[in-house]
C-alpha positions as CSV (number, residue, x, y, z in Angstrom):
1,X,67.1,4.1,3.1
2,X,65.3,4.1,-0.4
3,X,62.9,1.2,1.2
4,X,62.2,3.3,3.9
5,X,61.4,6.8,1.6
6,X,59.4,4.6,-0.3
7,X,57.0,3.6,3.2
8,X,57.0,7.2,3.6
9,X,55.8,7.9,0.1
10,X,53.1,5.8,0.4
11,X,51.5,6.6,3.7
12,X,51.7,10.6,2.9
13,X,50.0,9.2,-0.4
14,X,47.3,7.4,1.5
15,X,46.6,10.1,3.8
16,X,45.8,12.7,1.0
17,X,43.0,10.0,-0.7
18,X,41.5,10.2,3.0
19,X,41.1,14.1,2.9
20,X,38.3,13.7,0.4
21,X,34.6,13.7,1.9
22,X,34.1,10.7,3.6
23,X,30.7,8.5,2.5
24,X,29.0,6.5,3.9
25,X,30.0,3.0,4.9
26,X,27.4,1.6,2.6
27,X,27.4,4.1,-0.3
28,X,31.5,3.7,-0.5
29,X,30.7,-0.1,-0.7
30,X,28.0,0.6,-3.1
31,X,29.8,3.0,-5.4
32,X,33.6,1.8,-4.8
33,X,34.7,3.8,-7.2
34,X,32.1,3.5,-9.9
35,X,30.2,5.7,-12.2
36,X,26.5,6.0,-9.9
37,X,24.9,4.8,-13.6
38,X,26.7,1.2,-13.3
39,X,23.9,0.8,-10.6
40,X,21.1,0.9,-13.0
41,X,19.7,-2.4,-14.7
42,X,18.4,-2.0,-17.4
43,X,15.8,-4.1,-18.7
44,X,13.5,-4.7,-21.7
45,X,10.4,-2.3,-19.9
46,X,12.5,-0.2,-17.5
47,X,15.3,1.3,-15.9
48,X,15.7,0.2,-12.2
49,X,17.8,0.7,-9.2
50,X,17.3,-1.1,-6.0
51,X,18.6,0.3,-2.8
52,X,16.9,-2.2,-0.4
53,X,18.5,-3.0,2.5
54,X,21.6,-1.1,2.9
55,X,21.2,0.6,6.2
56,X,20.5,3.8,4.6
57,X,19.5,6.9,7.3
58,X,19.3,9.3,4.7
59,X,19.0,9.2,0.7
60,X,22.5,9.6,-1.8
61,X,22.8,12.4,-3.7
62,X,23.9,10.8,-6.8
63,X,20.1,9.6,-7.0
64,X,18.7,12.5,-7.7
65,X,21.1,13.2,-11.4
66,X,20.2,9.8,-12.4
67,X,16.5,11.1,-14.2
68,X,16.6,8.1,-16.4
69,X,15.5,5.7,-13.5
70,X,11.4,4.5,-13.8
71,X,11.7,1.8,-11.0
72,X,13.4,3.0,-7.9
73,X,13.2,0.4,-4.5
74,X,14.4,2.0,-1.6
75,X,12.2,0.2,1.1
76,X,13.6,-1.3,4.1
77,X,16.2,1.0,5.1
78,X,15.9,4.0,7.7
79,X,15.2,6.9,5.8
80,X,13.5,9.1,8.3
81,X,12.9,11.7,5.0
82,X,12.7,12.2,1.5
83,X,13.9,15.0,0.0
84,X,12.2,17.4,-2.2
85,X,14.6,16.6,-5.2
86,X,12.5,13.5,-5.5
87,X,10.3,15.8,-7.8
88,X,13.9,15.5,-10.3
89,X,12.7,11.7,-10.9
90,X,9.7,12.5,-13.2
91,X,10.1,9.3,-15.1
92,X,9.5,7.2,-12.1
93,X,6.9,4.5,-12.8
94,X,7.3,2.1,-9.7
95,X,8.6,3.7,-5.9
96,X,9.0,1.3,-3.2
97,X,9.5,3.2,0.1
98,X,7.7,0.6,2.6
99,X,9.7,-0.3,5.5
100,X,11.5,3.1,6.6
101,X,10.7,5.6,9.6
102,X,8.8,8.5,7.4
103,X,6.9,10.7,8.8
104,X,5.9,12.7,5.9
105,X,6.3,12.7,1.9
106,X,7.5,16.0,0.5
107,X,4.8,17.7,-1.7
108,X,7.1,17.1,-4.9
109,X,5.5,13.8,-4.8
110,X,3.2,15.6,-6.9
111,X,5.4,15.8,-10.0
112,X,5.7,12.0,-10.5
113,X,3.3,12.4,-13.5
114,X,4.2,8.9,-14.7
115,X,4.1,7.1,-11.1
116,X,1.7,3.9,-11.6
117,X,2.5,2.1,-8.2
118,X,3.3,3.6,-4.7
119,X,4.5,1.5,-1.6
120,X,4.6,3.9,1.5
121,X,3.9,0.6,3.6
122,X,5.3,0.6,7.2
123,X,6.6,3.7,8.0
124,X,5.4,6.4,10.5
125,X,2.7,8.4,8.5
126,X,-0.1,10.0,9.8
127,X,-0.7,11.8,6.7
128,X,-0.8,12.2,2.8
129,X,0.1,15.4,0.8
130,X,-2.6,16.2,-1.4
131,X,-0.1,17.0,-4.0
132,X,-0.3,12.7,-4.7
133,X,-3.3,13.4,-6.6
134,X,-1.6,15.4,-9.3
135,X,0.2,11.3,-10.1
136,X,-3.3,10.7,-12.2
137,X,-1.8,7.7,-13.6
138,X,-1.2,5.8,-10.1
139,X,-2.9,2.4,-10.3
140,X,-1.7,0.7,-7.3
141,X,-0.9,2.2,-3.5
142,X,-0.3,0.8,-0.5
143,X,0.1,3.0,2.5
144,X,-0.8,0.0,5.2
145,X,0.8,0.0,8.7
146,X,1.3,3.3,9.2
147,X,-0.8,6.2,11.6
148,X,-3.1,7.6,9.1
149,X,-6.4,8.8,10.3
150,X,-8.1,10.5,7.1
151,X,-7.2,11.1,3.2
152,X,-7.2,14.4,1.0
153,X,-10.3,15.0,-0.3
154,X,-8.0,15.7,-3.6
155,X,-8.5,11.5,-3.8
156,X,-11.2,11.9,-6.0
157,X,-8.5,13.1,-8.5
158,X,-7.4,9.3,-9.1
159,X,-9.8,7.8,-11.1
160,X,-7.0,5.2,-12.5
161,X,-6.5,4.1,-9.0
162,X,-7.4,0.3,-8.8
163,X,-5.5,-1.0,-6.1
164,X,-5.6,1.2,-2.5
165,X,-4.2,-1.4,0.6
166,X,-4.7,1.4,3.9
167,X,-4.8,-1.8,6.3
168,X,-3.2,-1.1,10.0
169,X,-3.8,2.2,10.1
170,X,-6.1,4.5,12.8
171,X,-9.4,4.9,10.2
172,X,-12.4,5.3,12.2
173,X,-14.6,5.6,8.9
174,X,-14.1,5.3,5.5
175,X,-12.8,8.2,3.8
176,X,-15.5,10.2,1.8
177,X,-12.7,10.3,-1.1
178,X,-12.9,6.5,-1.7
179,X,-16.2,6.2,-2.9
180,X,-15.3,8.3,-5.8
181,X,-12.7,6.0,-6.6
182,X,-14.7,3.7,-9.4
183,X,-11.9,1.8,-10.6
184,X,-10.8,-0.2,-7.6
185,X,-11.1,-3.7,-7.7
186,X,-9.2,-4.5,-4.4
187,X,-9.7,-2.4,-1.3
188,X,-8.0,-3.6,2.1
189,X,-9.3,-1.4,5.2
190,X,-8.2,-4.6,7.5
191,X,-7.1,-3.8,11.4
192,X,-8.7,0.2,11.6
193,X,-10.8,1.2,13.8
194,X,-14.1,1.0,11.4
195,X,-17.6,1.2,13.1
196,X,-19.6,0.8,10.1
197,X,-19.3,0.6,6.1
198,X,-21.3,3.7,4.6
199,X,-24.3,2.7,2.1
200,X,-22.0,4.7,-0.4
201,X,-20.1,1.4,-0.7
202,X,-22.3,0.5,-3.9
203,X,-20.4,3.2,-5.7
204,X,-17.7,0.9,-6.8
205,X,-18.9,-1.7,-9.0
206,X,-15.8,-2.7,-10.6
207,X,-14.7,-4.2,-6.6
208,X,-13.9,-8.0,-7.0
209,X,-11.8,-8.1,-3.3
210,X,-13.1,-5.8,-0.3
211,X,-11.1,-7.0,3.3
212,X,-12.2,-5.0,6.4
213,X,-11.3,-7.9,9.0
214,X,-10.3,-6.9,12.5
215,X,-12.5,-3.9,12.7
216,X,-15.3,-2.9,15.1
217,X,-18.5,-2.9,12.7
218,X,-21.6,-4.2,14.0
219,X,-23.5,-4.6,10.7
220,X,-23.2,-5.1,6.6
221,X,-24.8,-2.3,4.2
222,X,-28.0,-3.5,2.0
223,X,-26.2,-1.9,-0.8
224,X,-22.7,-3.9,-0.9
225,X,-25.2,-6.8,-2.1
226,X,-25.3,-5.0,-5.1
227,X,-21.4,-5.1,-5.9
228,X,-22.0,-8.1,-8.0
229,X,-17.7,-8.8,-8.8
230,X,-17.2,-9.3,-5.7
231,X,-15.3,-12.6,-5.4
232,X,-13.7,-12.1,-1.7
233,X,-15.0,-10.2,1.2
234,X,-13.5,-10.6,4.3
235,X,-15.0,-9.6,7.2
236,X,-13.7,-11.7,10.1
237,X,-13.1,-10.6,13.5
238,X,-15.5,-7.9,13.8
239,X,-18.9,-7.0,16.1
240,X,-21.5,-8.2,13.1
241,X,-24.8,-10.0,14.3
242,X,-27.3,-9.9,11.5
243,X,-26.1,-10.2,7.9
244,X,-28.1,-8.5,5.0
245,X,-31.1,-10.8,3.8
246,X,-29.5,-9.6,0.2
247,X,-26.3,-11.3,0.5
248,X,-27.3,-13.9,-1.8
249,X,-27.0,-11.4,-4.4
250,X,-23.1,-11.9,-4.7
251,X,-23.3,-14.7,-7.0
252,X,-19.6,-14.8,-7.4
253,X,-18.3,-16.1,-4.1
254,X,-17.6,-18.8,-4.2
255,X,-17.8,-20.3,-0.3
256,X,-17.7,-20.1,3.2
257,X,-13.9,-18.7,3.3
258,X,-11.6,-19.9,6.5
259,X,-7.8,-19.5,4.9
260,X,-7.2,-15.4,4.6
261,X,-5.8,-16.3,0.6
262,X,-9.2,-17.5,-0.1
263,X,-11.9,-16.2,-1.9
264,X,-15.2,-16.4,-0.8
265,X,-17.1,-15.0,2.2
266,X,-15.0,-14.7,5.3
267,X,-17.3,-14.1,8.1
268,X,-15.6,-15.8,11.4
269,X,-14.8,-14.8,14.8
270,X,-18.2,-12.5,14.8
271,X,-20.8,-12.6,17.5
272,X,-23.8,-13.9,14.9
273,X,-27.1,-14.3,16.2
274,X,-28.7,-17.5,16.0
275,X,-29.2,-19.7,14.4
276,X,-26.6,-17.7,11.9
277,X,-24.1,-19.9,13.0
278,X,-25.1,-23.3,12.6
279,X,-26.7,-21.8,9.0
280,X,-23.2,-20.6,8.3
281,X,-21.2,-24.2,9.3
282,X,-23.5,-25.5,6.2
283,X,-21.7,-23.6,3.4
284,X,-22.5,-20.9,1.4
285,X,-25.4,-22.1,-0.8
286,X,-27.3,-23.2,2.7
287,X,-26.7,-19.8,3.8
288,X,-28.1,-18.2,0.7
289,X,-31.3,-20.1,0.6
290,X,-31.5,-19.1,4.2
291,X,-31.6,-15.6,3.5
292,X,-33.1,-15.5,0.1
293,X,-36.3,-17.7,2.4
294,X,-36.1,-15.2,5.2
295,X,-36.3,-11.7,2.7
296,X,-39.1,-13.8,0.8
297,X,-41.3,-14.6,3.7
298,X,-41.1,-11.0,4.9
């Protein structure tokens, strides 16, 4: 009899700890019990929390009390949005959000005065709030595979920018904003739907890596010959004939480029007019005495 009140005890016991709000399968896992600050490692630079992976629709409220955190990964989950309590974050150096289904970034983006790096990488943008341009410290942003047909003019506003990856998106020309940019050094504009490269290129002499592969332009600019850093521009699978008889000018690539990793001058899979070809099978240096003879003799 007492065994059986006992049983009884218990399940009536168990039932009332199952009246409480129900979480998510993966944040009960996460959390089981725990203080939300147990997630945070801390390390000798910054305070991080890494969400990746964990089948997440929509973001915990616990994140947004934990101010402290400067690296935040929450890519490869499902998140369809981000709330505007993001803006709560403001000591946020690094955000990882690649790999979700966002449409959008909420304008509160705009208080991450202290954000240096920004993946929005594969997700389902087709914009960018202007309000990013208020992070003046950002350094490094990739917003590559996703929709996005133009940037805010309010671009020009990150002059610490050095590293913009907008490959796999639907740019039909370069975005007026980006020549303003002077600190880049790497600029990926691979697989858009690019016609031409604007003479305004020149702008940004600090640019050591410049990819626009699998694009649709049909000619290079005089004045990217005058980008003298440049150590790798890729420019393969696209509708160029001619090259500029100034190319020799970039004395700091190296070769004729065939692995993507390389540096050098990629230049395949174009429809070159001859003999451009057989010039270009005999290296880089036999190309640029081709060129530098051809501008001479005109």
């Amino acid at each position: 009899m007492g065994s059986e009140h006992s049983k009884n005890e218990r399940r009536r016991s168990t039932g009332f700890l199952r009246k409480g709000p129900k979480l998510p399968a993966w944040e009960d896992a996460l959390l089981a019990g725990k203080e939300p600050r147990s997630l945070l490692k801390r390390g000798l630079r910054y305070v991080s929390l890494s969400l990746i992976m964990k089948g997440m629709s929509s973001t915990p409220d616990f994140l947004w009390g934990l101010p402290e955190v400067q690296k935040l990964n929450l890519s490869r989950n499902q998140l369809v949005v981000i709330p505007p309590s993001l803006g709560k974050l403001d000591r946020l150096v690094v955000l990882n959000l690649g790999g979700n289904c966002l449409k959008c970034l909420p304008k509160e983006i705009g208080l991450l005065r202290n954000l240096k790096v920004l993946f929005v990488n594969m997700n389902c943008l087709t914009e960018v709030p202007a309000e990013l341009s208020l992070c003046r410290k950002l350094e490094v942003l990739s917003l590559s595979h996703n929709s996005i047909s133009q940037l805010p003019l309010s671009f020009t506003e990150l002059t610490n920018l050095r590293k913009l990856n907008l490959s796999n998106n639907r740019l039909v020309q370069i975005p007026l904003c980006i020549f303003t940019l002077r600190s880049l050094d790497f600029l990926h504009l691979g697989s858009n739907r690019l016609e031409n490269i604007a003479e305004s290129i020149q702008y940004l002499v600090h640019l050591q890596i410049f990819i626009a592969e699998n694009n649709k332009i049909r000619s290079l600019p005089r004045s990217l010959c005058s980008l003298s850093l440049l150590e790798l521009l890729n420019v393969d699978y696209n509708a160029i004939q001619t090259l500029p008889d100034d190319l020799y000018l970039l004395r700091r690539l190296p070769r004729i480029a065939w692995n993507p990793m390389d540096k050098g001058l990629h230049i395949a899979h174009n429809p070159l007019a001859r003999p451009l070809p057989e010039v270009v099978e005999g290296g880089l240096d036999v190309l640029f005495s081709y060129l530098k003879e051809k501008k001479e003799h005109h």
